[in-house]
C-alpha positions in Angstrom: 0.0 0.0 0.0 1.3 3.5 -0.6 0.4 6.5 1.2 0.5 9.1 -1.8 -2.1 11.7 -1.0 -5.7 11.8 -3.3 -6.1 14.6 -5.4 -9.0 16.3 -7.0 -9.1 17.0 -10.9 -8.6 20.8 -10.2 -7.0 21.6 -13.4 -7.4 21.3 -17.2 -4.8 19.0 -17.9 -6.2 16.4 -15.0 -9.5 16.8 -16.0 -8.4 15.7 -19.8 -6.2 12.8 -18.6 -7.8 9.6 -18.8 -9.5 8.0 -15.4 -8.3 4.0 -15.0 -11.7 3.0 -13.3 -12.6 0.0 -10.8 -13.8 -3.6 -12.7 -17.1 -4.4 -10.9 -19.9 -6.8 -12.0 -17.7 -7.6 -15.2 -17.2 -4.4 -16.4 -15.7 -1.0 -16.5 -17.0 0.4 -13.2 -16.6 4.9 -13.1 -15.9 5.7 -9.5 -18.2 8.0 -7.8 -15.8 9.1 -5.3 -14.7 12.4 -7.4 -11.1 11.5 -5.9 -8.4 10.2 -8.2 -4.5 10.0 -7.9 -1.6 10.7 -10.3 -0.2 7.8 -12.7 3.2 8.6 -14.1 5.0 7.5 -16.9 8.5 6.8 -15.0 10.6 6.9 -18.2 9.5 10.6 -19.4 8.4 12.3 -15.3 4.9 12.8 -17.0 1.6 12.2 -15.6 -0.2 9.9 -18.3 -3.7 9.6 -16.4 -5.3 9.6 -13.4 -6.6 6.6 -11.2 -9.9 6.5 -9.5 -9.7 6.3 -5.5 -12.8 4.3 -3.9 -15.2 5.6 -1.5 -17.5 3.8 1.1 -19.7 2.8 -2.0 -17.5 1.8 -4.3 -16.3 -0.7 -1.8 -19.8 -1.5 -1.1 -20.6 -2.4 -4.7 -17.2 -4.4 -5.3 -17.9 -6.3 -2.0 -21.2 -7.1 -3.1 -21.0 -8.2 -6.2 -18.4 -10.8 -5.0 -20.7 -11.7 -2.5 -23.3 -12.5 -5.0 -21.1 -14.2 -7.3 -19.8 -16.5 -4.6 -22.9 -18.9 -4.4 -22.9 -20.5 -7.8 -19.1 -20.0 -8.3 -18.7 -22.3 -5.3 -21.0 -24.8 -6.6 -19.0 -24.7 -10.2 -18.2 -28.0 -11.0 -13.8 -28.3 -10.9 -13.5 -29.8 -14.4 -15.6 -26.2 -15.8 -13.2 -24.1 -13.1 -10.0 -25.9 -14.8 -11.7 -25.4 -18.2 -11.9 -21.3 -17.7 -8.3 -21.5 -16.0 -7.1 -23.6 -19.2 -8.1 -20.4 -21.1 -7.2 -17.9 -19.5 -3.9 -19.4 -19.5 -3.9 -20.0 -23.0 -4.9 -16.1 -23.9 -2.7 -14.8 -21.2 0.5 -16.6 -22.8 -0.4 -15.5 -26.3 -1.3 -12.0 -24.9 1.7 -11.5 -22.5 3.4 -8.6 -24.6 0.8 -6.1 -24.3 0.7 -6.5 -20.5 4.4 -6.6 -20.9 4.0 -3.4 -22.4 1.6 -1.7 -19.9 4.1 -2.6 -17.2 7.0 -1.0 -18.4 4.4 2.5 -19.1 3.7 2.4 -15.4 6.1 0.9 -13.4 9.3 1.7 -15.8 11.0 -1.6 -15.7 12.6 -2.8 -18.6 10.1 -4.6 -21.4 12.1 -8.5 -20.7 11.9 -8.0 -16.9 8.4 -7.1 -16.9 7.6 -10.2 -19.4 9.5 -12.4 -16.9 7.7 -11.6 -14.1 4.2 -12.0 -15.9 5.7 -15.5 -16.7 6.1 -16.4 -13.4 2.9 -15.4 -12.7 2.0 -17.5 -15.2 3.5 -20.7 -13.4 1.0 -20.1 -10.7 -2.2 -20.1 -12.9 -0.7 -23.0 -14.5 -0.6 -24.6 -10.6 -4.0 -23.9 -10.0 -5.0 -25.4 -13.3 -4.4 -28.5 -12.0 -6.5 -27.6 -8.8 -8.4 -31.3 -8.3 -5.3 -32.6 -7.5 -4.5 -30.4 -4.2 -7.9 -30.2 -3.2 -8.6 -34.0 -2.6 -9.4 -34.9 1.2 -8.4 -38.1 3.2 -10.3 -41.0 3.7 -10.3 -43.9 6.5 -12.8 -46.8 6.4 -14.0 -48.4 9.5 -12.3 -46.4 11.9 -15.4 -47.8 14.2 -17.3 -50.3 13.8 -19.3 -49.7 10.5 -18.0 -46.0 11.0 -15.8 -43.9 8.2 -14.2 -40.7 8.5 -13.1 -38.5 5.4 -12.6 -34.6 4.8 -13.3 -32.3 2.5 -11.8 -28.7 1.7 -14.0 -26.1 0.4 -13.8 -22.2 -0.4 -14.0 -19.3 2.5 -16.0 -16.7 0.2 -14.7 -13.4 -0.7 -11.2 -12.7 -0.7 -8.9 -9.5 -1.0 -5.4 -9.4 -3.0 -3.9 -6.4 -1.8 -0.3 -5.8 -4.2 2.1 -4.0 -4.5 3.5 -1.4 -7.4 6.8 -3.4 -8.0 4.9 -6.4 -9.8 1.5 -5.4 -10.9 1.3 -8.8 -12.8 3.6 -11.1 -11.0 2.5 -10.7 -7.2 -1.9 -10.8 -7.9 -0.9 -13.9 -9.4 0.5 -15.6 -6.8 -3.1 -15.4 -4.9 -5.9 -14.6 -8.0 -5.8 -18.5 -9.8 -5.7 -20.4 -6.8 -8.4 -18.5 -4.9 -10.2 -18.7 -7.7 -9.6 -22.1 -9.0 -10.6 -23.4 -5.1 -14.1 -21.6 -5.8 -13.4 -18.5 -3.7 -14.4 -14.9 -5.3 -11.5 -12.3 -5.3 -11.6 -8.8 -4.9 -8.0 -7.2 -6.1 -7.0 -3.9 -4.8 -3.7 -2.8 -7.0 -1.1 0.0 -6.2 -2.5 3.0 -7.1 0.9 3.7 -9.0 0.3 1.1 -11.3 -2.9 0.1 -12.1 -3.7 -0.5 -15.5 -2.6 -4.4 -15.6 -5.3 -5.3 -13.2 -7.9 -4.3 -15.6 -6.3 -6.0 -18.2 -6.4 -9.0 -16.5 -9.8 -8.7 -15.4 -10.8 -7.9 -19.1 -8.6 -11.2 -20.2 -11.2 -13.3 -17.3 -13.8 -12.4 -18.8 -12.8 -13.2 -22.2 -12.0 -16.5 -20.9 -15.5 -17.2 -19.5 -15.4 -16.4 -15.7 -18.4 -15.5 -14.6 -19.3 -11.7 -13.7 -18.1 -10.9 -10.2 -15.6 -13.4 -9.8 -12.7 -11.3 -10.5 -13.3 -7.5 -9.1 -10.7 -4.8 -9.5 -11.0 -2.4 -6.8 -8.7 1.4 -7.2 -8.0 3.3 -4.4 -5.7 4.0 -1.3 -5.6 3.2 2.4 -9.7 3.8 2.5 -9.7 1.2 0.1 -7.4 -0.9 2.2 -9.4 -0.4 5.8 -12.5 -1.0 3.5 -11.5 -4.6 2.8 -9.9 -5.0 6.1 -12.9 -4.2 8.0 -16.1 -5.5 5.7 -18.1 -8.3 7.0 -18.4 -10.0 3.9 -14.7 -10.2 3.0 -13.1 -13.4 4.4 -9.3 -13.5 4.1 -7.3 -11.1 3.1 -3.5 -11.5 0.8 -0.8 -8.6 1.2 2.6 -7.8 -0.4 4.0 -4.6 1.1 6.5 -2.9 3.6 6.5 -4.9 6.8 4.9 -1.7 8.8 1.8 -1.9 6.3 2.2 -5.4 6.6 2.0 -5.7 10.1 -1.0 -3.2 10.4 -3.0 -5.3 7.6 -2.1 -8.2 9.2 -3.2 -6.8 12.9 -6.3 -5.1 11.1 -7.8 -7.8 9.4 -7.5 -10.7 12.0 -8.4 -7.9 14.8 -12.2 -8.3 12.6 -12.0 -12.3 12.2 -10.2 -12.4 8.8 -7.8 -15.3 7.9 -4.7 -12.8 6.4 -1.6 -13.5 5.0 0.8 -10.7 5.1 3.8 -10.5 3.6 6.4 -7.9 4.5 10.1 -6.1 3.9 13.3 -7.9 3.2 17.0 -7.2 3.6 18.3 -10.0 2.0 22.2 -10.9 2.1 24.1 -12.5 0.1 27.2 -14.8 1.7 30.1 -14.9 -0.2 32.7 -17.3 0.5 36.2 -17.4 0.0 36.9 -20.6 -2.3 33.3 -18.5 -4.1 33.6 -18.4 -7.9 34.1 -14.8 -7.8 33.1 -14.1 -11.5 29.7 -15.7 -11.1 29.7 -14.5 -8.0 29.8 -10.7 -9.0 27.0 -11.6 -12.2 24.9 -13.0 -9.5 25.3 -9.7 -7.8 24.2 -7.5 -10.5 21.5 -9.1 -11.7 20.1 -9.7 -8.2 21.2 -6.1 -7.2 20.7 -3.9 -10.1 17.6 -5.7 -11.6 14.0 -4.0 -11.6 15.9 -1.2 -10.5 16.4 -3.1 -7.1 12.3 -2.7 -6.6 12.1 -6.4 -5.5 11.3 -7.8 -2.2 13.7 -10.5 -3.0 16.5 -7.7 -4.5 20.3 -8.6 -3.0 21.1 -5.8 -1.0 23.7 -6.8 1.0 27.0 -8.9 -0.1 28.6 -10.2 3.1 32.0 -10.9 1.9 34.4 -13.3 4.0 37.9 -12.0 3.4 40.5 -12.6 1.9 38.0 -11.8 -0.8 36.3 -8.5 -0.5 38.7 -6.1 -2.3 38.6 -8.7 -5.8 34.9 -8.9 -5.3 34.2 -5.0 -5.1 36.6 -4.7 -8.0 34.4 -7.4 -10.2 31.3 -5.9 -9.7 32.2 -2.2 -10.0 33.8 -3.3 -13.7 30.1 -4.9 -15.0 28.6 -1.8 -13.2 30.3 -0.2 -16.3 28.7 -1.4 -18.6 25.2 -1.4 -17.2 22.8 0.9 -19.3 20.4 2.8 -17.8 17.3 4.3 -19.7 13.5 3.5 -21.0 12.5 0.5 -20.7 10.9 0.3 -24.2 15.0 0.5 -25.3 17.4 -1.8 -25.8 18.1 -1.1 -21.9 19.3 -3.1 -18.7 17.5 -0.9 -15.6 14.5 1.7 -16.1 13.9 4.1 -13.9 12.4 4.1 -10.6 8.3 4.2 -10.1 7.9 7.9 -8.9 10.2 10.8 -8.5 9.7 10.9 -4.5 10.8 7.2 -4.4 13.8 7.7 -6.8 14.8 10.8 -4.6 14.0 8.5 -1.0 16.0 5.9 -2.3 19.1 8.7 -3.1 18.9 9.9 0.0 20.3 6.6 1.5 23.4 7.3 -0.2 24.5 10.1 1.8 23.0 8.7 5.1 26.1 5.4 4.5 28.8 8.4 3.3 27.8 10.3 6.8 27.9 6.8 8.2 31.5 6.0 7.3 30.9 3.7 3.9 33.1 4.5 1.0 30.9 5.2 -2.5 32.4 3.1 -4.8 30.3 4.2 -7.6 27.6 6.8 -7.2 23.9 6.3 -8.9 22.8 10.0 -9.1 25.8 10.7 -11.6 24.2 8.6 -14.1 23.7 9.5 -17.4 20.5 8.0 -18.7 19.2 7.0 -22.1 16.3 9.2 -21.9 14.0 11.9 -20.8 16.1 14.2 -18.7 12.9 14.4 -17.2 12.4 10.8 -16.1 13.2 9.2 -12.4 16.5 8.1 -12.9 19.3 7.0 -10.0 21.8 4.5 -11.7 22.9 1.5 -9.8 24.9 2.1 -6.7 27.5 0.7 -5.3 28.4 0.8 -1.5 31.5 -0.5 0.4 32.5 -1.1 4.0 28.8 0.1 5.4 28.5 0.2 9.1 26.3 -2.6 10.0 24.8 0.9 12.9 24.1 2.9 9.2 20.4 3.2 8.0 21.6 2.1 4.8 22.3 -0.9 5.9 19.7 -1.4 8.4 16.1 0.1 6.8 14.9 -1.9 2.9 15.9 0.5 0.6 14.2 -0.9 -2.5 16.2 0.7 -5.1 19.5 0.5 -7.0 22.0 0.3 -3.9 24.0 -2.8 -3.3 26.1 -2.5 -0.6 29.0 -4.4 0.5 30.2 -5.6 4.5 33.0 -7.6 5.2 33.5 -9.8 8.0 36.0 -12.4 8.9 34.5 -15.9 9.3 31.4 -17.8 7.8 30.1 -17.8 11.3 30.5 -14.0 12.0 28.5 -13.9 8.4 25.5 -16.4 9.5 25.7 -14.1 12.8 25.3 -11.0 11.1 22.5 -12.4 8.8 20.3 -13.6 11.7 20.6 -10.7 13.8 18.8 -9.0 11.3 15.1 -8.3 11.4 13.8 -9.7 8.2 14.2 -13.0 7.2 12.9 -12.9 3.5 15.4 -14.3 1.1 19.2 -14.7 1.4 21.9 -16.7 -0.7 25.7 -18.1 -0.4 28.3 -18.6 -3.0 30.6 -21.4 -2.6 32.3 -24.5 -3.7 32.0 -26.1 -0.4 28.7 -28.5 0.2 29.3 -28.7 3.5 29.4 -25.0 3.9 26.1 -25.0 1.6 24.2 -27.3 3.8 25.3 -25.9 7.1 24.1 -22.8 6.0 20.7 -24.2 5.1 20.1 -25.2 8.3 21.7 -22.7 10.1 20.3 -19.3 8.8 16.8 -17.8 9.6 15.6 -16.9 6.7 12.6 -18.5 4.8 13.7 -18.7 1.5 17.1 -20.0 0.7 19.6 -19.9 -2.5 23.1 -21.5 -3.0 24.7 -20.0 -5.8 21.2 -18.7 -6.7 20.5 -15.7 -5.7 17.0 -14.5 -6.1 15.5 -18.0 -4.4 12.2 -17.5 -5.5 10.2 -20.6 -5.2 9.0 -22.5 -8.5 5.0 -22.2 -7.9 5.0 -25.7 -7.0 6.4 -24.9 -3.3 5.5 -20.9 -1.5 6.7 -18.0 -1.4 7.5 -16.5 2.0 10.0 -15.6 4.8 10.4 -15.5 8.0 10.2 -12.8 10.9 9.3 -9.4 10.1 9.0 -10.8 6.5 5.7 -12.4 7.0 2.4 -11.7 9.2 0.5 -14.6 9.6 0.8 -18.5 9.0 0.7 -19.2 5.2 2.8 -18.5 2.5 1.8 -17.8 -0.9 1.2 -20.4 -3.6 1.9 -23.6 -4.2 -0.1 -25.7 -1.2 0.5 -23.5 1.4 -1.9 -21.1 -0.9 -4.6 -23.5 -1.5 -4.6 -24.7 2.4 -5.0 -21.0 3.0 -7.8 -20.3 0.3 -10.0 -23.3 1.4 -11.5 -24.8 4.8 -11.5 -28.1 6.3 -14.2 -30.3 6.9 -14.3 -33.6 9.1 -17.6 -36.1 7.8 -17.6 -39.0 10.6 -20.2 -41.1 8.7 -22.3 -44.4 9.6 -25.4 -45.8 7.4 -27.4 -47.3 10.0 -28.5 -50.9 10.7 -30.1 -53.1 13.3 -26.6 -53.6 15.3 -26.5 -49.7 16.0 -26.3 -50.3 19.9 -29.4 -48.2 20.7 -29.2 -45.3 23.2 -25.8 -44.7 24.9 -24.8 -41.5 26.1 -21.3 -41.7 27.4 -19.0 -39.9 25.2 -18.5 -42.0 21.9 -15.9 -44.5 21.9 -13.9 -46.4 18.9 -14.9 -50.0 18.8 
């Protein structure tokens, strides 16, 4: 969730600038509210349109149209679900470059990142297709005498998806087909920075056959938020965000009898060895660094380096740095720019706080040179070295362009330093040593794990989550965590009656 402030269309140019509206009842919903907010173009620094911001009854009518699709979409038969999944699945993969392109317009990120996060959305669409499969109970014949016991899972209702601006395709995904597939009705509230791929992919359900009010795309801002997270009718709630929205969703929601999953910040580290492969090991640190413009929950942002081999590492990375282009995404470019100009200028900021703090700039992001509009939000990538573990920078998620480097002497000062931290998202070691690998495995506190990988994000087959103030809640997205948290179970003790039924007894029931 983001806290930019509503606006009114006070001016000729907003009033001109096309309104993204909600998706309610199947269609293109106008708000009422009057309140809209400003959608940039990141590459060029230029409004492009405005987004509608819900009121009371906006929420209302997205609510209850979810609601009222719910009954019949629950009693759907699975092989007709997996028949409308099939197909959106089918449209979605042949469609994938316009959304690709809608992406990069809004968020800024370069057009083959943003087509390979929609394709890993597209693994979790492709999980739910095969839905039947994770959704059969257990079974156990006589357990008593002429007795059998089985379970059954079944939907919760209406649910909220709740994303984030850094994957407008990629992150809905990772709730939207399951939830849906499992015979719940979803309600998806999108950053109001980036909106526009959520209608699409309402547009692209319906196309595919859902029925209306299955998939509802509701605009807005924290009213919106406190909407979902306080409506009767709205039974679980999915989040991706900053662990202090995170937490408050999470403490929200379940404070008014909502099952919520809520996933936070990271800081994730990267461990780096000394008998490391030092040239893969400074690739690994770009891409996972520099990539998306660092706007990833699962973004390297700190290399631990166990010496001997920091000064060989720094001098690896700062030589690809060189060659890194920065510019619009729709150009034969590596990193776009970031999503608004009061982020780009945040993230900058944490520059001087780790010069003040003692850490040397080894390269410096705000001299970059961009390949396009001067006007666009540009900060090139960063590089920082020997960072007070005390400094802000090193402390606070960033989400930007900024990699910085802290050297320690020992794999165990390294593990120390990762799990004193206070997120436990994703981390990463580079090494030779399988021993060393394993140990690490076991050792560090972080929920989602890479050795000589390092972005570790989970194939959709297993879930996406960490660990401490990188998750709220129980359940981690996707994979069967996600269905177990989309459906609930139900215990059937069952006996068809005949004459050796025992008559009355009325002690408490006993296995015989």
């Amino acid at each position: 969730m983001t806290t930019t402030s509503p606006a009114t269309n006070d001016t000729a140019t907003e009033r001109s600038l096309p309104v993204v509206p909600h998706w309610i009842d199947g269609g293109e919903y106008p708000s009422r509210s009057g309140r809209t907010a400003p959608v940039f173009d990141p590459a060029l620094g230029v409004e492009t349109k405005r987004v509608a911001l819900a009121d009371g009854d906006d929420i209302a009518a997205a609510v209850a149209s979810a609601t009222a699709a719910f009954p019949a979409w629950a009693e759907t038969s699975l092989a007709k679900r997996q028949g409308i999944l099939f197909k959106f699945r089918e449209l979605l993969d042949a469609r994938k470059g316009e959304l690709a392109e809608i992406i990069t317009s809004e968020h800024g990120k370069v057009l083959s990142d943003a087509l390979g996060e929609i394709s890993r959305g597209q693994e979790v669409v492709e999980f739910a297709t095969g839905i039947a499969h994770h959704l059969k109970g257990e079974y156990s014949e006589q357990v008593s005498t002429g007795v059998d016991v089985y379970s059954i899972r079944q939907p919760l209702g209406v649910v909220a998806v709740i994303s984030p601006f850094n994957f407008p395709a990629m992150v809905p995904a990772w709730f939207f087909p399951i939830a849906i597939a499992t015979g719940n009705t979803v309600v998806l509230k999108p950053s109001e920075k980036d909106p526009s791929a959520a209608l699409w992919l309402a547009a692209l359900w319906k196309e595919a056959g859902l029925p209306d009010g299955v998939f509802t795309v509701l605009n807005g801002d924290k009213e919106a938020v406190d909407g979902l997270l306080t409506h009767p009718d709205v039974a679980a709630v999915s989040f991706v965000g900053s662990t202090p929205i995170a937490r408050y969703v999470y403490e929200t929601g379940t404070a008014h009898g909502k099952r919520v999953q809520a996933l936070g910040g990271a800081k994730n580290h990267m461990l780096v060895l000394p008998d490391a492969d030092l040239d893969l090991t400074a690739d690994s640190a770009i891409n996972a660094g520099f990539g998306s413009a660092g706007e990833r929950c699962m973004a390297i942002s700190v290399v631990v380096a166990v010496e001997p081999v920091a000064d060989e590492l720094v001098a690896k990375i700062r030589e690809r740095m060189a060659g890194l282009r920065v510019g619009d995404g729709r150009s034969a470019c590596d990193i776009g720019p970031l999503v608004t100009g009061q982020h780009r200028d945040r993230v900058a900021s944490y520059i001087d706080v780790a010069a003040e703090d003692g850490a040397t700039v080894v390269v410096d992001g705000r001299d970059v040179n961009p390949d396009g509009d001067a006007n666009g939000f540009w900060l090139g990538p960063t590089l920082l070295d020997r960072v007070p573990t005390t400094s802000r920078a090193y402390t606070e998620e960033i989400f930007g362009p900024v990699l910085s480097v802290v050297r320690v002497g020992s794999y165990e000062e390294g593990v120390a330093l990762i799990n004193a931290g206070a997120f436990g998202n994703g981390t990463a070691i580079f090494t030779n040593d399988g021993g060393a690998a394993r140990r690490f495995q076991r050792e560090v506190q972080v929920g989602m794990i890479g050795v000589n990988v390092p972005i570790p994000v989970p194939v959709a087959t297993f879930s996406f989550g960490g660990w401490k103030d990188s998750l709220f809640g129980d359940t981690k997205a996707h994979g069967a965590e996600g269905v177990r948290f989309y459906t609930q179970l139900k215990a059937i003790t069952s006996r068809w009656l005949d004459p050796s039924h025992g008559g009355i007894e009325l002690g408490f029931p006993q296995n015989r």
